[in-house]
VOPAGU-2260 file (C-alpha; in pm, 1 decimal, decimal comma):
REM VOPAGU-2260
SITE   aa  ch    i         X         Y         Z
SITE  UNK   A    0    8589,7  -11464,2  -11032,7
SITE  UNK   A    1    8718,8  -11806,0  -10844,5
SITE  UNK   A    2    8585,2  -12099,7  -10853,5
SITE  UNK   A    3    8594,3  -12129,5  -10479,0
SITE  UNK   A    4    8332,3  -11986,1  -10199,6
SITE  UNK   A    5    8334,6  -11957,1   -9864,0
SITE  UNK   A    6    8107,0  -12052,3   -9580,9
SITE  UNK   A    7    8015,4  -11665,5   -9509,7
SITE  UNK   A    8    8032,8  -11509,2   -9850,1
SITE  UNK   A    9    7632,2  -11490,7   -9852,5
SITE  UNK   A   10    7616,5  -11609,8  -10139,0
SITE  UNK   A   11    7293,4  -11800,5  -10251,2
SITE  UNK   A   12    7138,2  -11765,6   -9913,8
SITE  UNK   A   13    6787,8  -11670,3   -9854,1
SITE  UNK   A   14    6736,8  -11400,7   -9562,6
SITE  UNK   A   15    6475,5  -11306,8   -9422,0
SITE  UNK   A   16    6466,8  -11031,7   -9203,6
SITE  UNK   A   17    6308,1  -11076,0   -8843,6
SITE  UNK   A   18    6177,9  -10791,4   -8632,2
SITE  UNK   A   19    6379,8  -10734,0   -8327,7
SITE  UNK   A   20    6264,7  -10533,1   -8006,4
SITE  UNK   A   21    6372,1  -10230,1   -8133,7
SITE  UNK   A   22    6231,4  -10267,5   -8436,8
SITE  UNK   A   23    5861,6  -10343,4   -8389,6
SITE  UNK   A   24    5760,9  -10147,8   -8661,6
SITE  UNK   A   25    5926,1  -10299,5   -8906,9
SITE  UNK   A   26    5679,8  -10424,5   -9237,3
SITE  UNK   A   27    5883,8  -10556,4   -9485,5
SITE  UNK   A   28    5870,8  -10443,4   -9900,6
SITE  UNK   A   29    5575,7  -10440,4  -10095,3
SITE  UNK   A   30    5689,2  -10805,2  -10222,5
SITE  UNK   A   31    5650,0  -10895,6   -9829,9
SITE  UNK   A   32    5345,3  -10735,3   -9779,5
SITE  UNK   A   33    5187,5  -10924,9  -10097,1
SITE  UNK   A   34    5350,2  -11277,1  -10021,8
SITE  UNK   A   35    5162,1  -11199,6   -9658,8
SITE  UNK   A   36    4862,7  -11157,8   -9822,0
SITE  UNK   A   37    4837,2  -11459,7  -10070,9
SITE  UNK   A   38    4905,8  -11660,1   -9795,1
SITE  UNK   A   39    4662,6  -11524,9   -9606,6
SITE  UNK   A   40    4404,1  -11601,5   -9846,5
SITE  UNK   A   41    4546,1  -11915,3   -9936,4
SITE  UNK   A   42    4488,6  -12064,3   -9597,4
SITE  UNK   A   43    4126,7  -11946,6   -9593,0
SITE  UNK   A   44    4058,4  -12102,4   -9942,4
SITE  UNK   A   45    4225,2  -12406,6   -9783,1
SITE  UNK   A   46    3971,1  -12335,8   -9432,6
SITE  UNK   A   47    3702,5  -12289,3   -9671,5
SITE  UNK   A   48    3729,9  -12609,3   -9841,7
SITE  UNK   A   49    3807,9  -12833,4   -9554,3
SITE  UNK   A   50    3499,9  -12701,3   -9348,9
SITE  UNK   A   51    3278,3  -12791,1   -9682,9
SITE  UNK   A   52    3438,9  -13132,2   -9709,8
SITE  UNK   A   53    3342,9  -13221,9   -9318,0
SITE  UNK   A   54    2997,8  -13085,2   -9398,5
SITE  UNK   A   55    2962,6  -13300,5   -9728,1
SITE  UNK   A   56    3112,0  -13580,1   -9547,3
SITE  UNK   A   57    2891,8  -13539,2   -9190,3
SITE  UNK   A   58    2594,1  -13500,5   -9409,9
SITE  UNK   A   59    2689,5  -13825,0   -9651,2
SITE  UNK   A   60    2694,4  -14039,3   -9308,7
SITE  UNK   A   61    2374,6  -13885,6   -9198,6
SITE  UNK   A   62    2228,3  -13952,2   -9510,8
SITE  UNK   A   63    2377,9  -14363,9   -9496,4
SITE  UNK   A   64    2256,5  -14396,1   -9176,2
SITE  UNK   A   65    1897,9  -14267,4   -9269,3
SITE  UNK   A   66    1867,4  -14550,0   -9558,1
SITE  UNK   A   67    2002,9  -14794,1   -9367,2
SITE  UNK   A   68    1773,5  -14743,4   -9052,5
């Protein structure tokens, strides 16, 4: 093995496959699929908590504006 590499040797590099118009179908691995779905969920825990944090927020300035009027 040399110590030397070239631009194109593909080595180290991350690909990810893209669908293309002919292939629509096309689903990935089962490591795809399951990287799909944890970020799925990962944005809804992340939905979840910023929707509770407006309504503890909304409901903190309601509640400073009640003592205050």
């Amino acid at each position: 093995m040399s110590g030397t590499s070239t631009d194109n040797d593909g080595q180290g590099m991350i690909v990810n496959p893209k669908p293309t118009a002919d292939n629509q179908d096309w689903d990935g691995d089962d490591a795809d699929r399951a990287d799909r779905l944890r970020f799925e969920e990962e944005q809804a825990m992340i939905r979840e908590q910023s929707e509770a944090r407006a309504a503890a927020k909304a409901a903190a300035e309601a509640e400073q504006k009640k003592a205050s009027a």
